[in-house]
Backbone as a printed PyTorch tensor [residue, N CA C, xyz], in Angstrom:
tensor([[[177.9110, 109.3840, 134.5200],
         [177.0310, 109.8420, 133.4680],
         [175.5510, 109.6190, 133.7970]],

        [[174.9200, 108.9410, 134.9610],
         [174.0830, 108.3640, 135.2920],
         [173.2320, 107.9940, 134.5470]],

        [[171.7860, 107.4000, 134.0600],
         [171.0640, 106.5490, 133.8100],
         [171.4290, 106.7860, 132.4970]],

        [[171.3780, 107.6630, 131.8440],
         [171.8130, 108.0360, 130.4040],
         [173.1220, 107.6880, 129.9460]],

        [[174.0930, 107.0760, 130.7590],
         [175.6660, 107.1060, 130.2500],
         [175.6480, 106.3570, 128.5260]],

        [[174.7210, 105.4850, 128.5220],
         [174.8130, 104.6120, 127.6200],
         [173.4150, 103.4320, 127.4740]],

        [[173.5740, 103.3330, 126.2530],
         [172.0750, 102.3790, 125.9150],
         [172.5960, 100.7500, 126.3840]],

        [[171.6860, 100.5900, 127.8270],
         [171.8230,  98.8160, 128.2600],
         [173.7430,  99.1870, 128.2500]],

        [[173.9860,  99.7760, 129.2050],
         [175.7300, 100.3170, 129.6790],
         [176.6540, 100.1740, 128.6730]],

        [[176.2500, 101.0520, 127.4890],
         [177.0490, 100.9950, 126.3080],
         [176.9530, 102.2140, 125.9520]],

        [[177.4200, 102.6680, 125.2250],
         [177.6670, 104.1540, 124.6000],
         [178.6890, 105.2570, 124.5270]],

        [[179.1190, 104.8730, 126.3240],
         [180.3440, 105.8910, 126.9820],
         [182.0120, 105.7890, 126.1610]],

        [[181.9560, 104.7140, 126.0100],
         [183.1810, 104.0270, 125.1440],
         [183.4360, 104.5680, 123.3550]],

        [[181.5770, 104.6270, 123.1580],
         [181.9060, 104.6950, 121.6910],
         [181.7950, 106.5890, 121.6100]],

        [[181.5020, 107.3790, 122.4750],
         [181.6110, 108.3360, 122.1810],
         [180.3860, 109.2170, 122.6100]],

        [[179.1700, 108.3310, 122.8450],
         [177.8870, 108.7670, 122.7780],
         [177.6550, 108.8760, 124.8410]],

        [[176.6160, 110.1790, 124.9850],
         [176.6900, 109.7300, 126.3770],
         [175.2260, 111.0430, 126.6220]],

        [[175.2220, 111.0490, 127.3520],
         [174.5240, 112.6510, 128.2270],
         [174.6640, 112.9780, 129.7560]],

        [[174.1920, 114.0530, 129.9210],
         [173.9460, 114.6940, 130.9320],
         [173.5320, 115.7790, 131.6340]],

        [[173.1360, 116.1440, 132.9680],
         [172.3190, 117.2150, 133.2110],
         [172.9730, 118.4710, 133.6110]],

        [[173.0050, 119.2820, 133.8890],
         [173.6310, 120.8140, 134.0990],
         [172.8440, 121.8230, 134.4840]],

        [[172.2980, 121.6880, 135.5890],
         [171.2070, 122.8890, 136.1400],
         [170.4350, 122.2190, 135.2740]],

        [[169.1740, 123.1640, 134.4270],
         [168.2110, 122.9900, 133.8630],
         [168.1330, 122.5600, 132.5500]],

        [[169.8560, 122.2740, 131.8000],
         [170.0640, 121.6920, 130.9040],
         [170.4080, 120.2770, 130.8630]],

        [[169.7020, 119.7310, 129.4390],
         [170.4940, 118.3820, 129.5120],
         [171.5370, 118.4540, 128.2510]],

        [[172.3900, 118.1730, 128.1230],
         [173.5320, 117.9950, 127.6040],
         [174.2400, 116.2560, 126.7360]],

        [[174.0020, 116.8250, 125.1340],
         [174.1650, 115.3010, 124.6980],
         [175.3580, 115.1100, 123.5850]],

        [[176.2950, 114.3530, 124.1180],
         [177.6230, 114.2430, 123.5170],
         [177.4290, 113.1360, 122.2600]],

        [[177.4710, 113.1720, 121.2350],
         [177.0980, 112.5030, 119.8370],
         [178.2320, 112.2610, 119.3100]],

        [[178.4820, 111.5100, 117.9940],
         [179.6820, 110.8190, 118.1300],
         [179.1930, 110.2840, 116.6120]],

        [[179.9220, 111.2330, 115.4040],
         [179.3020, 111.2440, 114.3180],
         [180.3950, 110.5200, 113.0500]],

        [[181.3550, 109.5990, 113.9660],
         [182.6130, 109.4460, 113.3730],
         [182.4760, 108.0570, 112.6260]],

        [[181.5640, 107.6660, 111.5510],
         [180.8250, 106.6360, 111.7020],
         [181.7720, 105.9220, 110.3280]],

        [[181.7400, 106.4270, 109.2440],
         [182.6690, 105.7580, 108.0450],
         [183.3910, 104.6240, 108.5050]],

        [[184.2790, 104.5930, 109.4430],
         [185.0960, 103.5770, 110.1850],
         [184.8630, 102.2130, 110.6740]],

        [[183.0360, 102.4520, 110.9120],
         [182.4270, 102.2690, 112.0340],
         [181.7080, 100.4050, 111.4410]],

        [[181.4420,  99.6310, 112.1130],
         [180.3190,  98.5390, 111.1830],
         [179.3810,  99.0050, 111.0730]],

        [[178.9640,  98.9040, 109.6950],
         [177.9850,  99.3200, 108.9960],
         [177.9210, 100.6000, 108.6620]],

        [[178.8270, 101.6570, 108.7210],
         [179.4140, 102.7390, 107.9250],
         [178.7150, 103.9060, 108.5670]],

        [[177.8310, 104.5160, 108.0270],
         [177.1230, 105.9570, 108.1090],
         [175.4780, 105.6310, 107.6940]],

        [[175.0750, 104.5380, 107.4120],
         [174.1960, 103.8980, 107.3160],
         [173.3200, 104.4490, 108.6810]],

        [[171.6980, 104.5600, 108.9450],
         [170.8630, 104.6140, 109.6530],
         [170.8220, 103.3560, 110.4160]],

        [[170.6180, 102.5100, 109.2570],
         [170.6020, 100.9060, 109.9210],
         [171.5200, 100.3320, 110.1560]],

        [[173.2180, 100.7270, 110.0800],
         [174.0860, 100.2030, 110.1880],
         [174.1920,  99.8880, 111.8920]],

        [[175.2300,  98.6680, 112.0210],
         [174.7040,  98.1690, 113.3310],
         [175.2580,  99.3770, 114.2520]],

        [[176.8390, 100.1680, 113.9120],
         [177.0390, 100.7510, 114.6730],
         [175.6650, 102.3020, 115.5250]],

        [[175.7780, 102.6510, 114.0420],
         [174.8920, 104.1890, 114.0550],
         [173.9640, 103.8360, 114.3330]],

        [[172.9970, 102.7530, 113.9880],
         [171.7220, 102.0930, 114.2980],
         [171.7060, 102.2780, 116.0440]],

        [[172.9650, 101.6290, 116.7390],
         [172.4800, 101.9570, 117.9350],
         [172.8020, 103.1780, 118.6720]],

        [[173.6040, 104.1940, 118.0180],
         [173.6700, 105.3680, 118.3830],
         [171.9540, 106.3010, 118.3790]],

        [[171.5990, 105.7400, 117.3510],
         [170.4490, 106.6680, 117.2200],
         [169.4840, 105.6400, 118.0520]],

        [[169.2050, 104.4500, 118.4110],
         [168.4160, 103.9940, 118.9750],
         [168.8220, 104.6940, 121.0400]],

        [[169.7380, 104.9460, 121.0120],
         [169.8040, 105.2360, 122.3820],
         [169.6700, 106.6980, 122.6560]],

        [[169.7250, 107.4520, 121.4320],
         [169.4580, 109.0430, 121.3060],
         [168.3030, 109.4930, 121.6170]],

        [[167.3690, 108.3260, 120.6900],
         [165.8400, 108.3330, 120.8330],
         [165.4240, 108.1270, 121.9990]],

        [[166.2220, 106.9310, 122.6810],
         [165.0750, 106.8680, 124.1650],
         [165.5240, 107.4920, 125.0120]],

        [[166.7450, 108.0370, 125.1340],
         [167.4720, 109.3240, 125.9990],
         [166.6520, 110.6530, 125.8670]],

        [[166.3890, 110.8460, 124.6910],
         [165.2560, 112.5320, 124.4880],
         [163.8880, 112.1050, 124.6310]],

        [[163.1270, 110.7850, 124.8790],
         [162.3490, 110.3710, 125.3860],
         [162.0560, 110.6410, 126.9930]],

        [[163.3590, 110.0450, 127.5090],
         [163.2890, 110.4140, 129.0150],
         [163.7280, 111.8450, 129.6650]],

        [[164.0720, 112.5760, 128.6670],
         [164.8990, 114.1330, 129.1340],
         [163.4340, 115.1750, 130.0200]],

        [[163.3160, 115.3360, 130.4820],
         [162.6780, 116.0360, 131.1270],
         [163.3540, 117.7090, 131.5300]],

        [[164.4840, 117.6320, 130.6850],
         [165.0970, 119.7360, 131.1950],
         [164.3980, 120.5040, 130.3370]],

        [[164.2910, 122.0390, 130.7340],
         [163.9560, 122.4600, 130.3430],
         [164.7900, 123.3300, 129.1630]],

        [[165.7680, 122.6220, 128.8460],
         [166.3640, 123.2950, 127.5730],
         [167.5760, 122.1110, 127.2390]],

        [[167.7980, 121.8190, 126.0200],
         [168.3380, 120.3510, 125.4510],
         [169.4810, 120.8450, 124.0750]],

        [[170.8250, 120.8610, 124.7970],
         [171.8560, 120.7790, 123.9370],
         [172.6520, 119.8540, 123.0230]],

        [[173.2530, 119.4100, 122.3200],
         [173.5770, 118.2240, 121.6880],
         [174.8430, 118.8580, 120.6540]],

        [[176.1880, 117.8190, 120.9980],
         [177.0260, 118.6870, 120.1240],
         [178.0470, 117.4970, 119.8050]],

        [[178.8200, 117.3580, 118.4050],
         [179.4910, 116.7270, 117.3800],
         [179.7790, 117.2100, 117.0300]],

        [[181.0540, 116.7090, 116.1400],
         [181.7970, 117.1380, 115.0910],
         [181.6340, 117.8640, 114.1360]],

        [[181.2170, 117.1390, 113.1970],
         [180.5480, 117.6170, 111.7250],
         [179.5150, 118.3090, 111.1160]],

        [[179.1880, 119.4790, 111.0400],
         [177.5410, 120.0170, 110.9450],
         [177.1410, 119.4750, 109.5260]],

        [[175.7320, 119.3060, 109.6450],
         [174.7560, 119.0800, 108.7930],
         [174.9050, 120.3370, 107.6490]],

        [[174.8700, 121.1660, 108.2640],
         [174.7350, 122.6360, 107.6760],
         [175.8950, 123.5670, 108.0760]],

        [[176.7480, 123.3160, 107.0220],
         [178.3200, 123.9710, 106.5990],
         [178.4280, 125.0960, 106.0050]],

        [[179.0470, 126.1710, 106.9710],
         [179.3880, 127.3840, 106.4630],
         [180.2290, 127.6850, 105.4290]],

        [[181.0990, 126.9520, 104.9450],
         [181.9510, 126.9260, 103.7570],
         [181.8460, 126.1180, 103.1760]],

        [[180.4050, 125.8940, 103.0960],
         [179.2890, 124.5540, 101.8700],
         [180.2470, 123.7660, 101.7620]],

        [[180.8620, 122.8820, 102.5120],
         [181.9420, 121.5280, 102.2730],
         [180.9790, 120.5320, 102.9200]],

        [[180.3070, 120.1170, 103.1250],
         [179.2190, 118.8680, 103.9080],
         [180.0830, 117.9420, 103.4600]],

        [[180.6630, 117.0310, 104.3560],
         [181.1720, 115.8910, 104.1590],
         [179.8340, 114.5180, 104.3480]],

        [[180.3500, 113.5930, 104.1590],
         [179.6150, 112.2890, 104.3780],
         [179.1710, 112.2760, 105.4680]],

        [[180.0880, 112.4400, 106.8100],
         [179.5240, 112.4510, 108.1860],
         [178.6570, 113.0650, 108.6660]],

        [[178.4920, 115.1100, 107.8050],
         [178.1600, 115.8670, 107.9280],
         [176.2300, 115.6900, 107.1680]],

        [[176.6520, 114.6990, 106.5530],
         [175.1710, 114.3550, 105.7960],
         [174.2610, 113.2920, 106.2600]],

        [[175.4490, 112.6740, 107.1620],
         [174.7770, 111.7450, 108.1980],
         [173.6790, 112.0780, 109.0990]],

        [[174.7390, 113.6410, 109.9830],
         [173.9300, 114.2140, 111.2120],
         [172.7180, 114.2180, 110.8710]],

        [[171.8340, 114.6100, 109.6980],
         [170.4610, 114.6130, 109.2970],
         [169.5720, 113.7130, 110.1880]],

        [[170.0210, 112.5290, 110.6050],
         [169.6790, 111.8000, 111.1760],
         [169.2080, 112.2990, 112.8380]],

        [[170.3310, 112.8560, 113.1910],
         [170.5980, 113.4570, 114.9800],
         [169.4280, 114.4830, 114.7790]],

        [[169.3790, 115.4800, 113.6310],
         [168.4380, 116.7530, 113.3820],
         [167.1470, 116.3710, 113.8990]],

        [[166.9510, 115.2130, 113.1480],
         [165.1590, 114.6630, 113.1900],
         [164.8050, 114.5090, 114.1400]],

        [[165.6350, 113.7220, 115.1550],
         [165.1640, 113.1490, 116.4750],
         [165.3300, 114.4550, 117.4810]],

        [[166.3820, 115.1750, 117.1750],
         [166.5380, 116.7400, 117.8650],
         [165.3620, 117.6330, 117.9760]],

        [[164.7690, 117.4800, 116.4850],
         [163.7750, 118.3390, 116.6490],
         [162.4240, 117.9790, 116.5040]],

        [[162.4940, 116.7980, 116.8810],
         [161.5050, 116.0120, 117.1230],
         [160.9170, 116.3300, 118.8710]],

        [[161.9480, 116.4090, 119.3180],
         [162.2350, 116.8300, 121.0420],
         [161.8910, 117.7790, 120.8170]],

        [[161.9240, 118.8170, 120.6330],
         [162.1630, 120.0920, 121.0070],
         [163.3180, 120.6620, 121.5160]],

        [[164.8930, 120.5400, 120.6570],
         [165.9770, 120.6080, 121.2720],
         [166.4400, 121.8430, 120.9120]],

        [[167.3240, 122.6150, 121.7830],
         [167.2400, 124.2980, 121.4360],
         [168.5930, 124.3970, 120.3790]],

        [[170.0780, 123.7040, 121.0360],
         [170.8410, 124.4110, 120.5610],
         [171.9290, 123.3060, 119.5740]],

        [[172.5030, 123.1330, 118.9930],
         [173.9440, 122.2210, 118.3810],
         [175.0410, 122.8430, 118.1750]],

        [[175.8640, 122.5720, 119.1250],
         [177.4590, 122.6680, 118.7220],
         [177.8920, 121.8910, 117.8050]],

        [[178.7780, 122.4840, 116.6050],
         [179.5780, 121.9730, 116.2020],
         [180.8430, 122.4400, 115.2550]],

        [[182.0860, 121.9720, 115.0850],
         [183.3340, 122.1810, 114.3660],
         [183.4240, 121.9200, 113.1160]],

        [[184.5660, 121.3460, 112.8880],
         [185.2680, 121.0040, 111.6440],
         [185.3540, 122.2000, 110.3410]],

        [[184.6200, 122.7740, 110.3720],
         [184.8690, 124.1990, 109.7220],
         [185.5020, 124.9960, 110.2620]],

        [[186.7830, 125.7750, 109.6110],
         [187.3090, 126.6530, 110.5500],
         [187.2860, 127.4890, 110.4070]],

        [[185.9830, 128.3320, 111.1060],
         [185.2670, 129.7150, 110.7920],
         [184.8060, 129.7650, 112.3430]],

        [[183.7030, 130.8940, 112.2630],
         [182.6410, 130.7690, 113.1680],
         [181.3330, 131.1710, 112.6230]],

        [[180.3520, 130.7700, 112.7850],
         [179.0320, 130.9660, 112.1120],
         [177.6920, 130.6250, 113.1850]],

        [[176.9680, 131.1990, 112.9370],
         [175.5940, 131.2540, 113.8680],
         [174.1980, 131.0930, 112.9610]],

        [[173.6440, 130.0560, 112.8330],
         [172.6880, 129.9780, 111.7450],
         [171.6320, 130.5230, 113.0540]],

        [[170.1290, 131.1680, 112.0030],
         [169.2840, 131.0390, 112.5870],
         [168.2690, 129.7440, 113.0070]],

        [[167.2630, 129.9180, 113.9090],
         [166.5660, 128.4770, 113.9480],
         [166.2270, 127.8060, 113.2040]],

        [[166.4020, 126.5250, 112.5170],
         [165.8760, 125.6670, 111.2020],
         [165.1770, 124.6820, 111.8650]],

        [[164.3440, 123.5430, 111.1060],
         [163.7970, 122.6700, 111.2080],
         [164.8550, 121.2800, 110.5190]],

        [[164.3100, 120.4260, 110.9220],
         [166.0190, 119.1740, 110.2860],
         [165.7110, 119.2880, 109.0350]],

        [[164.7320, 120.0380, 108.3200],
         [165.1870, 120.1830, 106.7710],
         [165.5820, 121.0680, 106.4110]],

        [[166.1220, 122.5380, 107.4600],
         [166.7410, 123.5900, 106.9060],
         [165.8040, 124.6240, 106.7800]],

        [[164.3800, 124.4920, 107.0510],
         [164.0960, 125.3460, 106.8050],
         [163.5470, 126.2450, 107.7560]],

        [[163.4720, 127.5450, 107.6520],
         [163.0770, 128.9290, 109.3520],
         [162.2240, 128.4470, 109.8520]],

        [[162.4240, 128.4190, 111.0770],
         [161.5140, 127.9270, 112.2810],
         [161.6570, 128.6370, 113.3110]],

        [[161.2890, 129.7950, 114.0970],
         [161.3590, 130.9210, 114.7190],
         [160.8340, 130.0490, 115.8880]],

        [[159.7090, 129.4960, 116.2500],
         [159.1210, 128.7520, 117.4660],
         [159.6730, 127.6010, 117.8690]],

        [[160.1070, 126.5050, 116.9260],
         [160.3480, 125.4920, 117.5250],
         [162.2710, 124.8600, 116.8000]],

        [[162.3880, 125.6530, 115.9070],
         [163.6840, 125.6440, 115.3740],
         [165.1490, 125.3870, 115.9650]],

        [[165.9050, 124.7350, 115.7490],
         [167.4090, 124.5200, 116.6800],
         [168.3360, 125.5900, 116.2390]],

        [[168.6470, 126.1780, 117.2460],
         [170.0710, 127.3570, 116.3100],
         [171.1690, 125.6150, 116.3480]],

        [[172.0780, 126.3080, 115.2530],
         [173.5710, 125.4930, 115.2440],
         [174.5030, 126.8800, 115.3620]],

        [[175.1500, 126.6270, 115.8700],
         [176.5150, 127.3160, 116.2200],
         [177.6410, 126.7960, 115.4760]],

        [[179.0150, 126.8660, 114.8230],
         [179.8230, 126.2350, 114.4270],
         [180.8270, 127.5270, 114.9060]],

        [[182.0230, 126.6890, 116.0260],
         [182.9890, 127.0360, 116.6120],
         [184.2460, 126.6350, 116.0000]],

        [[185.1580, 126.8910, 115.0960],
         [186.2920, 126.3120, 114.5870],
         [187.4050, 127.0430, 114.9200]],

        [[187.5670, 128.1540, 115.7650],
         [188.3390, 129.3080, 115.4800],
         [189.7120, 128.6610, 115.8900]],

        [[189.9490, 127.5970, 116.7390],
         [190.9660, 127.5310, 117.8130],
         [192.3760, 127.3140, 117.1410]],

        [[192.7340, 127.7300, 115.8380],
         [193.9710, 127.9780, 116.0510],
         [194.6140, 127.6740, 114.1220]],

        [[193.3870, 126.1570, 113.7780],
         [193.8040, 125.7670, 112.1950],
         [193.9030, 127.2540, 111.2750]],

        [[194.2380, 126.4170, 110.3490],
         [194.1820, 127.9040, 108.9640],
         [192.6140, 127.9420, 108.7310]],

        [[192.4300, 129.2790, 108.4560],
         [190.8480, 129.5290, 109.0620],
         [190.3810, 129.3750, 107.1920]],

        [[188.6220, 128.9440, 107.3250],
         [187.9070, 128.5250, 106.1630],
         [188.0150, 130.2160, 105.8010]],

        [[187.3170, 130.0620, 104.3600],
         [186.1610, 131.3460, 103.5090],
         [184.8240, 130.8260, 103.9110]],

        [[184.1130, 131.4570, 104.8950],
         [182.5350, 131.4950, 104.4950],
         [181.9320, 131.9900, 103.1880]],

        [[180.8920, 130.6710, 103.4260],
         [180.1980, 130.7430, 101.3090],
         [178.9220, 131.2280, 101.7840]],

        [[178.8270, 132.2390, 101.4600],
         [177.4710, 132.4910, 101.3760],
         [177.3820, 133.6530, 100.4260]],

        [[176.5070, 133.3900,  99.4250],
         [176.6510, 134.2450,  97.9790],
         [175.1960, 133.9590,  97.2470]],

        [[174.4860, 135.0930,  97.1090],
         [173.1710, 135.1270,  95.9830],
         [173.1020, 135.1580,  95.1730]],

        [[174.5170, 135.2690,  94.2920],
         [175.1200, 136.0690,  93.2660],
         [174.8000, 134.7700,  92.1600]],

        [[174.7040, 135.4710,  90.7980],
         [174.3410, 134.2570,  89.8850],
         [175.2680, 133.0750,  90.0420]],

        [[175.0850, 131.9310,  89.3440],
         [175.7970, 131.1210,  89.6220],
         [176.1970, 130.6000,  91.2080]],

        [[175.6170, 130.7860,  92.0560],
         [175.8830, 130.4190,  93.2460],
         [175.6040, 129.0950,  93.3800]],

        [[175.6830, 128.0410,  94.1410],
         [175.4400, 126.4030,  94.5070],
         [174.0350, 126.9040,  95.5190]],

        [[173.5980, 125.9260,  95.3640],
         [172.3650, 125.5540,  96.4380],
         [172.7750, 125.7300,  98.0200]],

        [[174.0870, 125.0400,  98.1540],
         [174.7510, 125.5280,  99.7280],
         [174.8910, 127.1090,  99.6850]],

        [[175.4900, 127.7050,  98.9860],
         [175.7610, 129.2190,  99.4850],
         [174.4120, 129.6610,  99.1900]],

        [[173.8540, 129.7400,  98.8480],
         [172.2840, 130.3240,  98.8870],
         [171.5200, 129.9440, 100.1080]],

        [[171.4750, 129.1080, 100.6890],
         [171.2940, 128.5430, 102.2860],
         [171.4670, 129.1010, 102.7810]],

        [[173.4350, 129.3460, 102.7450],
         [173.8690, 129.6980, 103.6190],
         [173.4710, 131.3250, 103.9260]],

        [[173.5790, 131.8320, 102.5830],
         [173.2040, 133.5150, 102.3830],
         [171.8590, 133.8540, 103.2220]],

        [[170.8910, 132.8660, 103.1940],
         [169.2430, 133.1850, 103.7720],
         [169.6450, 132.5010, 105.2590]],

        [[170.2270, 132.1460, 105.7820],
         [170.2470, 131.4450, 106.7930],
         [171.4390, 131.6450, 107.9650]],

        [[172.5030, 132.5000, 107.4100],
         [173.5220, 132.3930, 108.4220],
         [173.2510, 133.6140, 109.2170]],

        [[173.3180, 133.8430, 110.6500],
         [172.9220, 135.3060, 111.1050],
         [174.0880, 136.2220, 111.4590]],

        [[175.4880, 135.5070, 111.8830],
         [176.8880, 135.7980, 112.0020],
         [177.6560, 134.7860, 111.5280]],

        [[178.9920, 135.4200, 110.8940],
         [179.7570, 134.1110, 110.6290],
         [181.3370, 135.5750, 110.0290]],

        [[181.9770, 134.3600, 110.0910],
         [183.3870, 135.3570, 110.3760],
         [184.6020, 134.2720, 109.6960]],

        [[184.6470, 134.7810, 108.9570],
         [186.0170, 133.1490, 108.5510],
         [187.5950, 134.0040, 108.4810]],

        [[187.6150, 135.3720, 109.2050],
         [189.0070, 136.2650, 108.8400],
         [189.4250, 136.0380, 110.5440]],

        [[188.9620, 136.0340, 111.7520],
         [189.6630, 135.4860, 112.7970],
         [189.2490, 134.5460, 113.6460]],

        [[190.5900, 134.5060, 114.4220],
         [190.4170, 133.0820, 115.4120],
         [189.9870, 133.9650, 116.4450]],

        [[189.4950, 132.8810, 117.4920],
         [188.7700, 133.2980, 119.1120],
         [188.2010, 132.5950, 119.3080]],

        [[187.4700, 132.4990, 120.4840],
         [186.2030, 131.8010, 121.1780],
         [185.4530, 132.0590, 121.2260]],

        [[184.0350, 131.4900, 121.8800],
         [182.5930, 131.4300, 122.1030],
         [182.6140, 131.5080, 123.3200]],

        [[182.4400, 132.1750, 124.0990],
         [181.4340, 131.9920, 125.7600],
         [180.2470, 131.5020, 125.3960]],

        [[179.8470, 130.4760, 126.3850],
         [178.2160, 130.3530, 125.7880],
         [178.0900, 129.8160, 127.2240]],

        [[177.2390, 130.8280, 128.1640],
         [176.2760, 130.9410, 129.0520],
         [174.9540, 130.2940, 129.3000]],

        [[174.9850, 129.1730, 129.9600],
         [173.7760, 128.3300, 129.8590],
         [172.6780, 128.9180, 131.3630]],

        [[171.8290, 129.1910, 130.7450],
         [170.6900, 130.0820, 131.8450],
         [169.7560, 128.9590, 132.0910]],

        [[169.1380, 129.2320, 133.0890],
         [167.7780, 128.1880, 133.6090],
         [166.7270, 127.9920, 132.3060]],

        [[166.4910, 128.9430, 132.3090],
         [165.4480, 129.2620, 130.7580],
         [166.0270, 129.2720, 129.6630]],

        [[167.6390, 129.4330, 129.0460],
         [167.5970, 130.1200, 127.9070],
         [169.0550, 130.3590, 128.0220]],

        [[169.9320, 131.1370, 127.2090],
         [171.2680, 131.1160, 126.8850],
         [171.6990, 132.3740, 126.6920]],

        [[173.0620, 132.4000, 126.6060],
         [173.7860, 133.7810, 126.0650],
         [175.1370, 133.4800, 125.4800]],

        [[175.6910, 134.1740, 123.9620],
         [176.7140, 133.6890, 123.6920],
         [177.3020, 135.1830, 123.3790]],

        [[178.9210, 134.7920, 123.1940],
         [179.6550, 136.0210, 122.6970],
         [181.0490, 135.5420, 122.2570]],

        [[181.1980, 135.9910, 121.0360],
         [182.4750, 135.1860, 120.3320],
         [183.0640, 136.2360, 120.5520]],

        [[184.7940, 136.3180, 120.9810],
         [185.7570, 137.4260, 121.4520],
         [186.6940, 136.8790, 120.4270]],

        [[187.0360, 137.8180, 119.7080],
         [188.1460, 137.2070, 118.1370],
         [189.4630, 138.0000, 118.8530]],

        [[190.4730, 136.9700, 118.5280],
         [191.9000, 137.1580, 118.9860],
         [192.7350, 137.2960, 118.3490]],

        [[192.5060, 137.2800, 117.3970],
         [193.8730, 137.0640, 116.2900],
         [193.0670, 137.4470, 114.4790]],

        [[193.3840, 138.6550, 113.8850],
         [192.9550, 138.7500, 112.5860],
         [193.5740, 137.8700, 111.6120]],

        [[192.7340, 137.0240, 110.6040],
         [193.8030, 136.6340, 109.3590],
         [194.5500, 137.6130, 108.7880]],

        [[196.1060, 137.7480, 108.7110],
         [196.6720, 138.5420, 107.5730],
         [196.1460, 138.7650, 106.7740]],

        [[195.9560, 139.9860, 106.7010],
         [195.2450, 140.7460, 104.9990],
         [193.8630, 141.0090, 105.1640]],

        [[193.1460, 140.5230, 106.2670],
         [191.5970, 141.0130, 106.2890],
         [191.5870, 142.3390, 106.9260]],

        [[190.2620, 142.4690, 106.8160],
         [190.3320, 144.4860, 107.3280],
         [188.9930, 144.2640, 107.8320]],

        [[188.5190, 145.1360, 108.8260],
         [187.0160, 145.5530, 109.5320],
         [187.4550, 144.6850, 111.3630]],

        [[186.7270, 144.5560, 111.4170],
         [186.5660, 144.0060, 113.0020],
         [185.0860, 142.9450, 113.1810]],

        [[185.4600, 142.4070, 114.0110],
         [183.9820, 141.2250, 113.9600],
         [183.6480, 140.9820, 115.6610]],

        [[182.6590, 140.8770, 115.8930],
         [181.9020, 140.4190, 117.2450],
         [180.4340, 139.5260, 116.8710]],

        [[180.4050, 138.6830, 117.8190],
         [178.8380, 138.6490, 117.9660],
         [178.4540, 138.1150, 119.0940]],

        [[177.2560, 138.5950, 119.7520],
         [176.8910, 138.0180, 121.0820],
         [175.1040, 138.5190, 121.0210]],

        [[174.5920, 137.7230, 121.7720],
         [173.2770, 137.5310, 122.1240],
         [172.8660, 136.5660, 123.1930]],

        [[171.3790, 136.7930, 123.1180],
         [170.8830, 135.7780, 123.8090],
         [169.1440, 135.0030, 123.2190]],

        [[169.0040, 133.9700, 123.7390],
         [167.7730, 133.4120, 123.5020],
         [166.7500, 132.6980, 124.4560]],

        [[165.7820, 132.4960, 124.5790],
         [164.8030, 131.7050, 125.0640],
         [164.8370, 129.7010, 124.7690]],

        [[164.7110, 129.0670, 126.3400],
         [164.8230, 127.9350, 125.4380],
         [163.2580, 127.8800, 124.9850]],

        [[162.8220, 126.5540, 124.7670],
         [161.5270, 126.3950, 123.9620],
         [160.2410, 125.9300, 125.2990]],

        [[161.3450, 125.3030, 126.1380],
         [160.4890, 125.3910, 127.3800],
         [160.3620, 124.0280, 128.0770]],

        [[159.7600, 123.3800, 129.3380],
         [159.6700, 122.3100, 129.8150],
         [158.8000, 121.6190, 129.3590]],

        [[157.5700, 122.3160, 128.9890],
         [156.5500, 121.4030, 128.7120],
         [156.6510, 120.8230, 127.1160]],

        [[157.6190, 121.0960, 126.5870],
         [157.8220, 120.6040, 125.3950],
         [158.7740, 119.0620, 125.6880]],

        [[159.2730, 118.9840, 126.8810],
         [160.2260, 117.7420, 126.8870],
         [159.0610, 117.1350, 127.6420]],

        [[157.8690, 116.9810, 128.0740],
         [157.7000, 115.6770, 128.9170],
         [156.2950, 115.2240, 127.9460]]])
């Protein structure tokens, strides 16, 4: 994992780690904290040092484009945010504090592509993180919430201004193409839910934010 495996050779064990990939750096997070001492807490001793070694890891990152991917998203396509999921808030700040381009993450079983946000959610076209949420691989697939419609929750209204693809009727994968500069993705759906109708794709590409933003 080299110099990054872990904060003072700790981290690799609990879940937390990084690494480089051509012109990417790549950061494995580990958001499973309820369990954990000191719970989901910032200051709790566990998470306390997850995020203390996050910080000086995107301190020293020098790539020119910075991935980071967990479990639980912050920002849930079928507005379910769990506890863990309200945690990540934490990972967001220091993410985009860096200048970090992209976040993987599951536990929803959909697929969804937000546009760039800031760790409070809100459009950020220049310096913004896309999140991706990949769930397709096989569970009983979510309903994406996203609705303007009266009576809607504060999550599906988010989600409605904010999601750019999202698909909760089939399973498939993500290709996601990591470029020197910048990325390319394309979700290939394999399997329709019984009873849905239309067809779904999505693929693109983006710019990362650049080198001189990491040093």
């Amino acid at each position: 994992m080299g110099a990054n495996g872990g904060q003072n050779g700790t981290g690799v064990g609990e879940g937390w780690y990084s690494y480089n990939l051509g012109g990417w750096h790549l950061i494995s997070l580990n958001i499973e904290c309820s369990t954990q001492p000191g719970g989901c807490s910032d200051t709790g001793a566990w998470l306390g040092a997850e995020l203390a070694w996050l910080k000086k890891d995107l301190e020293e990152n020098h790539s020119s484009c910075t991935l980071a991917y967990w479990h639980q998203p912050l920002y849930s396509a079928d507005d379910s945010v769990t506890p863990e999921g309200t945690t990540a808030l934490a990972f967001w700040k220091l993410l985009y504090e860096a200048d970090a381009d992209l976040i993987l993450n599951g536990h929803d079983h959909l697929y969804a592509r937000y546009r760039p946000l800031d760790a409070s959610g809100k459009y950020d076209p220049r310096h913004g993180i896309r999140e991706f949420i990949v769930g397709t691989g096989g569970e009983t697939l979510d309903t994406v919430v996203a609705s303007t419609a009266a009576g809607s929750d504060a999550g599906a209204i988010f989600n409605a201004a904010n999601l750019e693809a999202s698909s909760g009727n089939w399973w498939g994968v993500m290709a996601l193409t990591l470029d020197p500069n910048g990325y390319r993705w394309k979700f290939e759906p394999t399997l329709e839910l019984p009873g849905a109708t239309g067809q779904f794709s999505d693929s693109g590409a983006a710019a990362c934010h650049g080198a001189n933003n990491h040093w």
